[in-house]
C-alpha positions as CSV (number, residue, x, y, z in Angstrom):
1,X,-5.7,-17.9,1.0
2,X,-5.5,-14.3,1.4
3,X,-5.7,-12.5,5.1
4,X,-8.5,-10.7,5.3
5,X,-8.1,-7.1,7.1
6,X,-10.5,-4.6,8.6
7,X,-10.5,-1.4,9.5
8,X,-12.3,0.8,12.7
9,X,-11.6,4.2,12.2
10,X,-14.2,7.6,12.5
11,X,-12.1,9.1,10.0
12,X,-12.7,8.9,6.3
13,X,-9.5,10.2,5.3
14,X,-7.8,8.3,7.8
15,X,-9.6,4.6,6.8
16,X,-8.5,6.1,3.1
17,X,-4.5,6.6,3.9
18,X,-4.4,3.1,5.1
19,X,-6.5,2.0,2.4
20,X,-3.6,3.3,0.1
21,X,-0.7,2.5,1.9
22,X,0.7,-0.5,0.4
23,X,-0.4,-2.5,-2.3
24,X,-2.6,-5.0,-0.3
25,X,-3.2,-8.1,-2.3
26,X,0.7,-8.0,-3.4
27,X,1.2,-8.4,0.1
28,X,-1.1,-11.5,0.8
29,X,-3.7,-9.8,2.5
30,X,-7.2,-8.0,1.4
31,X,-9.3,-5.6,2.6
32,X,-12.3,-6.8,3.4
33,X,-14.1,-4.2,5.2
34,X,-14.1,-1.3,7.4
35,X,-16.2,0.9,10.2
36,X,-16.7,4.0,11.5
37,X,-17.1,3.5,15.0
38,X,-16.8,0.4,17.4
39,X,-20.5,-1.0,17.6
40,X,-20.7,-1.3,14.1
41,X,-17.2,-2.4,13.8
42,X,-18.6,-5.3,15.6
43,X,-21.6,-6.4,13.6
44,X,-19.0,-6.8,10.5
45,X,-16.7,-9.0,12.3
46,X,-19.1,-11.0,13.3
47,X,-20.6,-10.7,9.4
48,X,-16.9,-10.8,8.1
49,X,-14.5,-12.9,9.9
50,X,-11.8,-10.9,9.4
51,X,-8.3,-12.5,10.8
52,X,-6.7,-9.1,12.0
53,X,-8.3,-6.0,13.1
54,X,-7.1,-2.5,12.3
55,X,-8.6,-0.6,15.3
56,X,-8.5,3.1,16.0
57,X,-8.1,4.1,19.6
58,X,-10.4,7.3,20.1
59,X,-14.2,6.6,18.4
60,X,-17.7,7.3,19.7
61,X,-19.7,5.2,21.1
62,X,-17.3,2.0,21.4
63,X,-13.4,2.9,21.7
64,X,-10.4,1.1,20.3
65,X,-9.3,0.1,24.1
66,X,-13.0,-1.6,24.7
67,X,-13.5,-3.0,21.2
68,X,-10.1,-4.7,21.5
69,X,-10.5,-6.0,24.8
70,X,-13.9,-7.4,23.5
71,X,-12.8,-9.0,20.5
72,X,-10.0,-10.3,22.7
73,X,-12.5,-12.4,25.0
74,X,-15.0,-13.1,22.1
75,X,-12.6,-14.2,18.8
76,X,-10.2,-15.7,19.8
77,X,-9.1,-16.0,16.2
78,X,-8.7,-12.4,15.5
79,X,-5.6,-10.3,16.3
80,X,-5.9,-6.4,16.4
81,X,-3.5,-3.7,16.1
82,X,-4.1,-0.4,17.2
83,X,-3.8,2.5,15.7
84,X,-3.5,6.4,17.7
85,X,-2.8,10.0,17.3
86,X,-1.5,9.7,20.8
87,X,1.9,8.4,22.4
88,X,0.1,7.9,25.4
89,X,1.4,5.1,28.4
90,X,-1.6,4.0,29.4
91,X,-3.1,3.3,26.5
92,X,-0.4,1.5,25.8
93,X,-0.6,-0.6,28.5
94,X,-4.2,-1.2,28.3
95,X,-4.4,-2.1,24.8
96,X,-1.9,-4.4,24.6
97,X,-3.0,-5.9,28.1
98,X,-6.2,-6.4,26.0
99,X,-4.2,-8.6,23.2
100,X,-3.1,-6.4,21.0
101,X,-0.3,-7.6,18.9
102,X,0.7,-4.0,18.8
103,X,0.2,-0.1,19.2
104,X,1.3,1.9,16.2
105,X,1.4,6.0,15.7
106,X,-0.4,7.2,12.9
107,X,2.1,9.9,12.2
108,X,4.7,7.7,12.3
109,X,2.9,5.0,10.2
110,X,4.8,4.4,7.4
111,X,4.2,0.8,4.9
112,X,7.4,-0.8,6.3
113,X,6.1,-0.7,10.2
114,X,2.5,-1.2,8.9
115,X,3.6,-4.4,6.9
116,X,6.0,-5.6,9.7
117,X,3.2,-5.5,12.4
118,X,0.7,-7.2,9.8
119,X,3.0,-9.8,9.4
120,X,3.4,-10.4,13.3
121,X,-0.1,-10.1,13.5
122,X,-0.3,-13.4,11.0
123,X,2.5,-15.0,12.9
124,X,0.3,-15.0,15.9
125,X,-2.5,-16.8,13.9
126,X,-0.1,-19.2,12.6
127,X,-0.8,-17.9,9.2
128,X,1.4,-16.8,7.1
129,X,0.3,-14.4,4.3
130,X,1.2,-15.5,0.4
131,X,-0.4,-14.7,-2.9
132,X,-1.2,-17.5,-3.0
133,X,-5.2,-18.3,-3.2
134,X,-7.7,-20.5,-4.7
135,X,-7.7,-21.0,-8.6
136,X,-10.7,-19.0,-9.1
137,X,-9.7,-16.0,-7.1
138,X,-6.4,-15.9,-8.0
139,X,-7.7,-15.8,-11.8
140,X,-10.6,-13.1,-10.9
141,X,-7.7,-11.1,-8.8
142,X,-5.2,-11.2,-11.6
143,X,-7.7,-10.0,-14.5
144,X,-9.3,-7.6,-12.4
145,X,-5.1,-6.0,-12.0
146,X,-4.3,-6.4,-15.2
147,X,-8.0,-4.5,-16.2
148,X,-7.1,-1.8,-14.0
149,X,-3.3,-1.7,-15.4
150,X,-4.4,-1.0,-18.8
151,X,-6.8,1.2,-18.1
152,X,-4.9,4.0,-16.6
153,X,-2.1,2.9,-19.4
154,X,-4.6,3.9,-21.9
155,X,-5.5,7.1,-19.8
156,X,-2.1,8.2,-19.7
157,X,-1.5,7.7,-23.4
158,X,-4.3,9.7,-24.2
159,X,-3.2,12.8,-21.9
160,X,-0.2,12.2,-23.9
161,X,-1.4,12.9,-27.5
162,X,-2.2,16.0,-29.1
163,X,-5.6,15.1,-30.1
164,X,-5.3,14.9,-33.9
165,X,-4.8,11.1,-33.8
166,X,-7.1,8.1,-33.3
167,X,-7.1,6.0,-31.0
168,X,-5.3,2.5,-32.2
169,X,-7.7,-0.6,-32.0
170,X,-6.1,-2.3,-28.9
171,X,-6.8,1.0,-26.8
172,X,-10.3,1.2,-27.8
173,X,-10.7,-2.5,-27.1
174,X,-9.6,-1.8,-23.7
175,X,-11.9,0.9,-23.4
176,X,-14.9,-0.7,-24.9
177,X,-17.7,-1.4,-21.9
178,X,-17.1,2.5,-21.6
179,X,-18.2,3.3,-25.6
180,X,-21.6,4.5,-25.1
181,X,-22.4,8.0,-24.4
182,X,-19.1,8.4,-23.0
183,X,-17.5,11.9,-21.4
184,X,-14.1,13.1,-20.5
185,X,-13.8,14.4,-17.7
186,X,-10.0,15.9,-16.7
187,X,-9.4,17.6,-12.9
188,X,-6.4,19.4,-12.0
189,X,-5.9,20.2,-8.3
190,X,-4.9,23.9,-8.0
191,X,-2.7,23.1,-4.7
192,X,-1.9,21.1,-1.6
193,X,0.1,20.6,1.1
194,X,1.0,17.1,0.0
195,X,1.8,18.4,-3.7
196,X,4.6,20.7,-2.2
197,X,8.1,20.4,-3.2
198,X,9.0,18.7,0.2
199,X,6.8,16.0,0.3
200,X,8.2,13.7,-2.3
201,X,8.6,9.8,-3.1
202,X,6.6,7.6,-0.6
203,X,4.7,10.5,1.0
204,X,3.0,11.7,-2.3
205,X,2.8,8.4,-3.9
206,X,0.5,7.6,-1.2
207,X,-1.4,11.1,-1.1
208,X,-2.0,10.3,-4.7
209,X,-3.1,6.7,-4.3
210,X,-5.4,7.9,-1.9
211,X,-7.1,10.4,-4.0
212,X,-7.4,8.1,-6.9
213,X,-8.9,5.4,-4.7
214,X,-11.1,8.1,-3.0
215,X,-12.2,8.8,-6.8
216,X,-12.8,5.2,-7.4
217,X,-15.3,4.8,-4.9
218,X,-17.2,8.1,-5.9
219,X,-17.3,6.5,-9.5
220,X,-18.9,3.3,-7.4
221,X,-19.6,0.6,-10.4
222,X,-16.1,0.4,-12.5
223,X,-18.5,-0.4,-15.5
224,X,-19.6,3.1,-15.3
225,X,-16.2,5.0,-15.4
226,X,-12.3,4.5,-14.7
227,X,-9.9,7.4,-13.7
228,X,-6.3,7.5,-13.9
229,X,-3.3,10.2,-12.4
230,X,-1.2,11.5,-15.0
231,X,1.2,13.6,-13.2
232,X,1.2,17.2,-12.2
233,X,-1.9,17.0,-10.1
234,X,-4.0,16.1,-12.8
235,X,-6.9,13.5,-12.9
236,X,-8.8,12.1,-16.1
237,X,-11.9,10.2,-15.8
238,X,-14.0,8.4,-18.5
239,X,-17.9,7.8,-17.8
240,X,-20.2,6.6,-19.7
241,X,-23.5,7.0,-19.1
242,X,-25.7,3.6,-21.6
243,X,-28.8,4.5,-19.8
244,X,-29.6,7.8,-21.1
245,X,-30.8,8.6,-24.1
246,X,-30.5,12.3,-24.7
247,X,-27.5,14.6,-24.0
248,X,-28.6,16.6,-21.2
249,X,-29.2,14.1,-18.6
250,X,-25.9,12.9,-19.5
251,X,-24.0,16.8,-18.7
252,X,-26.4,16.8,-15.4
253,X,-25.0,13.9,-14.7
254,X,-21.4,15.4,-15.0
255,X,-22.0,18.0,-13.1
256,X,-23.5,16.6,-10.2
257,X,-20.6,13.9,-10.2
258,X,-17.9,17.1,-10.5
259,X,-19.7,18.7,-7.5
260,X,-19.4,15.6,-5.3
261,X,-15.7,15.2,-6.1
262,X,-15.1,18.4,-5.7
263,X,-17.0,18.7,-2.3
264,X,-15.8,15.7,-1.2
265,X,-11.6,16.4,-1.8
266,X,-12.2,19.9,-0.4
267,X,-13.6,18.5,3.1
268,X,-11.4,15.6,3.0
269,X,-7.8,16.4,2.0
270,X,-8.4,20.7,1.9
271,X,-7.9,19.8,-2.2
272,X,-9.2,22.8,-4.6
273,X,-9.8,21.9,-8.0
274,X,-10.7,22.6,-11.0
275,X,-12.6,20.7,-14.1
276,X,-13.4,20.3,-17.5
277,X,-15.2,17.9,-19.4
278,X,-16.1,16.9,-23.2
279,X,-19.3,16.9,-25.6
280,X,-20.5,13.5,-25.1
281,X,-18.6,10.9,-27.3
282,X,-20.2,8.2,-29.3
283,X,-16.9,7.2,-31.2
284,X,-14.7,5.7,-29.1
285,X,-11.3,6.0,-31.5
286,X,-12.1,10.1,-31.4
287,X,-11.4,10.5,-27.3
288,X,-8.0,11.7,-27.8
289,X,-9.7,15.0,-29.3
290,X,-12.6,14.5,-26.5
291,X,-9.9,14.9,-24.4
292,X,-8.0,17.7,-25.7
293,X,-11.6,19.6,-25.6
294,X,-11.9,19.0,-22.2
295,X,-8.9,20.1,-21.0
296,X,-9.3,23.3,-22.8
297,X,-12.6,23.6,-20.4
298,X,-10.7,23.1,-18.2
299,X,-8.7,26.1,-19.0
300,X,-11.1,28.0,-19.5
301,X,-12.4,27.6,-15.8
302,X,-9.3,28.3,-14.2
303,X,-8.7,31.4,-16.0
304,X,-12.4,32.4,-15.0
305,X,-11.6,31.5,-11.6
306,X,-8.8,33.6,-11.4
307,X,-10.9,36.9,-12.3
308,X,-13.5,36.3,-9.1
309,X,-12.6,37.5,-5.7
310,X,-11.8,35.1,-3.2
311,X,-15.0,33.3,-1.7
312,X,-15.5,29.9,-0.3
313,X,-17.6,28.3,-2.6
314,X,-17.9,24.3,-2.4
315,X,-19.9,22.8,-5.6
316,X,-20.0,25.9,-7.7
317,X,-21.0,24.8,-11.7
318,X,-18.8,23.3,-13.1
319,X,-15.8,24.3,-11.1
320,X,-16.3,23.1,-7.7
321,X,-12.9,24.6,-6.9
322,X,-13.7,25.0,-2.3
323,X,-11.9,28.5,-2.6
324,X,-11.8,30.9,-5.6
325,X,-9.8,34.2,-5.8
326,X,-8.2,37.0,-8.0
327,X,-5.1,38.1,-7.7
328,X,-5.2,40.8,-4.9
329,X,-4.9,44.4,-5.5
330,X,-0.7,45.1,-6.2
331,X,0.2,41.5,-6.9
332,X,1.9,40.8,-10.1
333,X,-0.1,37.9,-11.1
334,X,2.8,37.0,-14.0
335,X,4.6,35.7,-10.7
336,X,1.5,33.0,-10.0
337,X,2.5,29.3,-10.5
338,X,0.9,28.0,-13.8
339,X,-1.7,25.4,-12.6
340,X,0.6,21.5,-12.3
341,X,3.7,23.3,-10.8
342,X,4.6,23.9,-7.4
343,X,3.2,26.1,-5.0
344,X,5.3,28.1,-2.5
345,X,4.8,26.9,1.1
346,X,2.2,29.5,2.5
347,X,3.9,29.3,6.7
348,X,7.4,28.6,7.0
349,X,8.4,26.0,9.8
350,X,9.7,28.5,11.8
351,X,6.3,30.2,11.4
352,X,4.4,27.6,12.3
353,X,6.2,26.9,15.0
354,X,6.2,29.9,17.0
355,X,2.3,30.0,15.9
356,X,1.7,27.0,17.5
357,X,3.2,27.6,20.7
358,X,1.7,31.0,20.8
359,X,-1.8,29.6,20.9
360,X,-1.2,26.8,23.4
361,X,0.1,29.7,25.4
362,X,-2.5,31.7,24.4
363,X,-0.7,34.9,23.9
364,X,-2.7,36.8,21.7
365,X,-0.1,39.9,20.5
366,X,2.6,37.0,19.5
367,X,0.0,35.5,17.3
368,X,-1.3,38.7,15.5
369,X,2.9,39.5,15.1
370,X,3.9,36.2,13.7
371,X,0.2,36.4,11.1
372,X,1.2,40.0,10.5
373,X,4.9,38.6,9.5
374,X,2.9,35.8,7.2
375,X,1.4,38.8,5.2
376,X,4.0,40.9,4.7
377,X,6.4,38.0,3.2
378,X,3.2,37.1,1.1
379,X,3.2,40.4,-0.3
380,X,6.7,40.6,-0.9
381,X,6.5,37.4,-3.3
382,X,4.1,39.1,-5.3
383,X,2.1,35.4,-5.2
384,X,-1.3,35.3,-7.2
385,X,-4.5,33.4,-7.3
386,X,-2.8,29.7,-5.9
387,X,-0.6,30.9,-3.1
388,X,-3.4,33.4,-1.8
389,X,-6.1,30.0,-1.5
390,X,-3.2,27.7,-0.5
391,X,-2.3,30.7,2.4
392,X,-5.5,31.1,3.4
393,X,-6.6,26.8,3.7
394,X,-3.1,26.8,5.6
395,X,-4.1,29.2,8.4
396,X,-7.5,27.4,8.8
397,X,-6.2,23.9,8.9
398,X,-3.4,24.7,11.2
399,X,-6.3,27.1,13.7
400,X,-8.7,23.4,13.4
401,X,-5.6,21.1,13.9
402,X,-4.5,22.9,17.4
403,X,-8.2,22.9,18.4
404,X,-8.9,19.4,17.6
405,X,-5.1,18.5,19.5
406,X,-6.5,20.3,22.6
407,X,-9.5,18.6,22.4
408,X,-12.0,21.8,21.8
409,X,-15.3,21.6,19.7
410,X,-14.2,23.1,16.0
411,X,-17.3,22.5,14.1
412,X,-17.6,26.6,14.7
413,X,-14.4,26.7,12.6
414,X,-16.1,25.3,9.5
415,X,-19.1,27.2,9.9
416,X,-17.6,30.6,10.5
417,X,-15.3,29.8,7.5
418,X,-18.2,28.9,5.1
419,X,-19.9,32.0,6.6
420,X,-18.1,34.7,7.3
421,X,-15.0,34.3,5.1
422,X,-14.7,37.8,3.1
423,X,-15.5,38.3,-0.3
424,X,-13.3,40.7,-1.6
425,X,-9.3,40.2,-2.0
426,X,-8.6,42.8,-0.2
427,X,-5.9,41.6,1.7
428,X,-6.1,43.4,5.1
429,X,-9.5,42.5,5.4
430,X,-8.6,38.9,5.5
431,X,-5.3,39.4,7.5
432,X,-8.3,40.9,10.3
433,X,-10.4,37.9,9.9
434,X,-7.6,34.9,10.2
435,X,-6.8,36.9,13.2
436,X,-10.4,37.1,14.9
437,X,-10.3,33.4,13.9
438,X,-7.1,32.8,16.0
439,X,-8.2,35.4,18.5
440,X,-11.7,32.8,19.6
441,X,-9.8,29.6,19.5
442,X,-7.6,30.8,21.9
443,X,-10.8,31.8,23.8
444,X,-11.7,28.1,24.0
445,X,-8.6,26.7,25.2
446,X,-8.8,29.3,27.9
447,X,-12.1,28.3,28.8
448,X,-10.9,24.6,28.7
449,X,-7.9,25.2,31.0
450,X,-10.4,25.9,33.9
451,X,-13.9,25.3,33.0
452,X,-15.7,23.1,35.4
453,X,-12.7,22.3,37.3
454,X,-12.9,24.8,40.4
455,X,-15.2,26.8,42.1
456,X,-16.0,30.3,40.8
457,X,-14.1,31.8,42.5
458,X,-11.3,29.9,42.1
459,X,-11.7,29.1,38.5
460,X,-12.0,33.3,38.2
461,X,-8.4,33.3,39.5
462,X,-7.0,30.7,37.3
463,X,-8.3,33.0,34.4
464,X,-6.6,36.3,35.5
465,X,-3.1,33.8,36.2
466,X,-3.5,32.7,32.4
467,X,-4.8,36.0,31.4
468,X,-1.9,38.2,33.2
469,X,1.3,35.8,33.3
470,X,3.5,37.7,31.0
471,X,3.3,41.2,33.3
472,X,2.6,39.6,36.5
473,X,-0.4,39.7,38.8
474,X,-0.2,39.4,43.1
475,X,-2.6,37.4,44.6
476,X,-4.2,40.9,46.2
477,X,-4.9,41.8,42.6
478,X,-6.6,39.0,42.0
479,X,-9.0,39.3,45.2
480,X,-9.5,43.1,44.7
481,X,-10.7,42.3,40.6
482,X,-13.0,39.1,41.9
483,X,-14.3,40.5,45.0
484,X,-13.0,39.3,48.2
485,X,-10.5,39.4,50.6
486,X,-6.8,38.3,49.7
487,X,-6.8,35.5,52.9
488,X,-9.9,34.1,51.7
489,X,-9.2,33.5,48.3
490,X,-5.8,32.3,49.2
491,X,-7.3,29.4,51.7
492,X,-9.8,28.3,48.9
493,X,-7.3,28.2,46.0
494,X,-4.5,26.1,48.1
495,X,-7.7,24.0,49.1
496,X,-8.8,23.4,45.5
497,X,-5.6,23.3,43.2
498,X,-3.1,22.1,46.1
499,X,-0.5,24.5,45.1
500,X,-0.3,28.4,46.8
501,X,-1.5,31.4,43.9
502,X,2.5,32.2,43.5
503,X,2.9,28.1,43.2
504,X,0.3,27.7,40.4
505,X,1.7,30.9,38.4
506,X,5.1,29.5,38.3
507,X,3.6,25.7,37.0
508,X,1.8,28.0,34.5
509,X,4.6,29.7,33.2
510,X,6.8,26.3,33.2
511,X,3.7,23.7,31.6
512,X,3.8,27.1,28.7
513,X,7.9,26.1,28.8
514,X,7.5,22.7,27.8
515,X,4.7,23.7,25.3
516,X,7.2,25.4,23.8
517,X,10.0,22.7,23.6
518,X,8.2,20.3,22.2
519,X,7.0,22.1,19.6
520,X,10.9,22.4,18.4
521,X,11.5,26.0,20.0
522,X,14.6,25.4,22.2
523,X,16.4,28.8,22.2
524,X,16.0,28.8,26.1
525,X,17.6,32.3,26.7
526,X,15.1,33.6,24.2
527,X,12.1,31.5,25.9
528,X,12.4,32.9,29.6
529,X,11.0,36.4,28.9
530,X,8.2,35.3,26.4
531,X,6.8,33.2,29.8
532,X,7.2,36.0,32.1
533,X,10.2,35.2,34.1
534,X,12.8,38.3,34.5
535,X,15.8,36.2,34.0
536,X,17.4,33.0,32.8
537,X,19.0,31.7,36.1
538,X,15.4,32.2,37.9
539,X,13.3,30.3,34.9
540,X,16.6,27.4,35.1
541,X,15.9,27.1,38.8
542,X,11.8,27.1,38.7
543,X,12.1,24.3,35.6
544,X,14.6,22.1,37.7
545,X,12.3,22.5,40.6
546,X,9.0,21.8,39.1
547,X,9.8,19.3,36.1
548,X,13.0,17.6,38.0
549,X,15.8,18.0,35.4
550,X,17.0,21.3,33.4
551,X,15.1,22.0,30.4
552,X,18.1,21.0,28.1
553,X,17.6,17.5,29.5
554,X,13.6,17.6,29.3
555,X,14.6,18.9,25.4
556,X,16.8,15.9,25.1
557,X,14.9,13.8,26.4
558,X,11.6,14.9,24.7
559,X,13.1,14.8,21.2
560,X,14.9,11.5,22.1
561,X,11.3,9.7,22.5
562,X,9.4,11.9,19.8
């Protein structure tokens, strides 16, 4: 028998990763459900009997820490694994004192450690997971692979032929519940992270699986369509549509199912794309031409993409590419990518960084000088209409990662983004905007850093210490800007934060230090002035002091455990 696996998770494109991670069923095991938050999570297992639980550790209204402990004292025949963004002790500690079998990164997930600790998991069952099952499912399981098999080997001939040929008889046998009123449909995907040159074998074999499972379960019944990947970041589906009986029901039908994809891969994976779809087909043996009209659709689209200025434009007819743009003013577009190759990485990892330290430190003129920096390389590679979209998703992505990592509200980042993103290509005007973007989210973690922490007063001086680090500010400065005397303030603030005003700046200025570190920026002798301190020796003392070893061995350390 086959173990049966669920997953908890609030995220879609997270449950969908793990979803494509390894070939389940080859493995032994099948997915049999999964759950978006911890109350539900528990009505399936009750429903399901699953034998091990997937369980994310941060969900609303039922976390992975109570949902494990629960399923712990209630099913006793149930292991769970957890599953975190955070390396965190004491999660640690209190997940696996709740009988978890184990507590597993996702960023360091990979199939090997998932499959290890889903084998421990069945160890501590006593089952051990085969592919073996009963007759009847093992039959169902086999023809259902070997269905799916030829299908996307049929899809991939026919993206191979130049559209003058039938299609043989054994490929349209294969294709045969999908024979009336049937469409092509092709997508490429104009360019992604995951696409780019660096992420290669297991990384984008999994991206892909992902997508096309993602794709699978917006198709919903596999007797309406089947979609296959065949290579270069392009998708072709064939729908069929037996129900209708005119035409034009049938091309509404296309389009609303292009706008969900396309809606759906934009919010999910930051994916543009592009589409183009046949007439519809009634001959079967004539979808290699079908085909070959679609992708010049396709084509079509692109190029008319490529002639609008850049808007954010989720669902448009027919398209439904998230962000659309013209080459800006002064770009040779001959130097764009042709649409399959790929893109130029928008932020180097230098870039990104010293961008990501600058807004955990919130230092405002570093980050307008490193997106200033962006720009100017941009201009100098003369990119076109792929790198421009790709740049501009990268900023935003990396601005709602941070947030998200700090544990501010970024729904205002999608809003302002759908609302306020310009229209034109002008490329200052959106350099000004990615900055005003930056500029607010570094407004929240400032408000975060002391909001409801201290009193007024207090909580005013912590702001002017974050606010006025780099140049300096005396404790009488602060009293003078909030409004009373220097003795007062300093009894309250050693009362409320248990550390004098000269204290806490120092911890500032060091807690900024480590920021920095960690996020892979070790050039010490260049760090101490970018925090405020006037030389090396004094910032070498105040780290020792504060953190308890030099900040080579804190670097060592960190990068020892990361």
């Amino acid at each position: 028998m086959y173990t049966r696996v669920m997953i908890v998770d609030d995220e879609l494109l997270a449950r969908n990763q793990l979803c494509a991670m390894i070939d389940w069923e080859e493995y032994g095991y099948v997915l049999c459900g999964e759950a978006e938050d911890g109350l539900k999570a528990l009505e399936l297992i009750k429903e399901l009997q699953p034998h091990i639980v997937l369980i994310d550790i941060n969900m609303p209204l039922m976390d992975g820490v109570a949902l494990c402990q629960y399923v712990s004292e209630h099913y006793k025949a149930v292991s769970t694994i957890i599953l975190s963004n955070f390396d965190n002790f004491d999660y640690v500690r209190d997940t696996l004192n709740s009988g978890a079998v184990d507590y597993l990164l996702k960023h360091r997930l990979d199939p090997e450690s998932l499959l290890d600790v889903l084998e421990r998991a069945s160890n501590k069952l006593g089952k051990s997971p085969n592919t073996e099952n009963t007759h009847d499912s093992a039959g169902k399981l086999e023809e259902r692979k070997a269905s799916t098999a030829d299908l996307e080997s049929v899809i991939q001939q026919l993206a191979q032929s130049d559209g003058s040929a039938l299609m043989d008889e054994a490929a349209a046998a294969i294709l045969k519940p999908y024979t009336k009123n049937t469409v092509v449909l092709v997508m490429q995907m104009l360019h992604n992270v995951m696409l780019a040159e660096k992420h290669i074998g297991e990384d984008r074999s999994m991206f892909i699986r992902s997508i096309l499972e993602l794709c699978r379960q917006l198709i919903g019944d596999v007797h309406k369509g089947c979609v296959a990947y065949t290579g270069h970041g392009s998708l072709v589906f064939i729908l069929s549509y037996p129900e209708y009986r005119s035409e034009t029901p049938i091309l509404q039908s296309i389009q609303t199912f292009a706008d969900k994809v396309s809606q759906t891969l934009q919010m999910i994976y930051t994916v543009s794309v592009a589409f183009g779809h046949s007439p519809v087909c009634h001959q079967i043996d004539k979808l290699p031409s079908y085909y070959r009209h679609a992708c010049d659709a396709m084509d079509r689209k692109i190029t008319h993409l490529q002639s609008e200025p850049v808007v954010r434009a989720p669902g448009t007819g027919g398209g439904g590419t998230g962000f659309a743009a013209a080459s800006p003013a002064g770009y040779n577009s001959n130097h764009a990518n042709s649409i399959g190759s790929t893109p130029m990485m928008a932020l180097t990892i230098r870039q990104e960084k010293e961008l990501l330290a600058s807004i955990l430190i919130c230092n405002t003129s570093q980050i307008d000088a490193i997106i200033d920096e962006v720009f100017i390389a941009f201009t100098a590679r003369s990119s076109g209409f792929p790198q421009l979209t790709f740049l501009i998703e990268e900023m935003i992505n990396l601005a709602h990662r941070v947030g998200k990592k700090i544990g501010a509200d970024v729904h205002w980042i999608s809003v302002t983004t759908d609302s306020s993103l310009p229209k034109s290509s002008h490329l200052p005007e959106i350099q000004i905007w990615i900055k005003a973007l930056y500029h607010r989210l570094v407004e929240d973690i400032k408000r975060l850093q002391t909001q409801g922490k201290y009193s007024k007063n207090v909580e005013e001086a912590m702001k002017l210490i974050h606010e006025h680090y780099l140049q300096g500010i005396t404790l009488e400065e602060a009293a003078v800007t909030i409004g009373i005397t220097p003795s007062y303030l300093s009894r309250i603030f050693k009362e409320e934060t248990g550390r004098s005003f000269t204290e806490s700046i120092n911890h500032f200025k060091i807690e900024l230090s480590k920021q920095y570190i960690e996020n892979g920026n070790q050039k010490f002798k260049e760090m101490y002035s970018r925090i405020g301190f006037n030389n090396y020796s004094y910032f070498f003392k105040v780290f020792k002091d504060i953190v308890g070893e030099t900040p080579h061995s804190y670097a060592k350390k960190y990068l020892k455990n990361k």
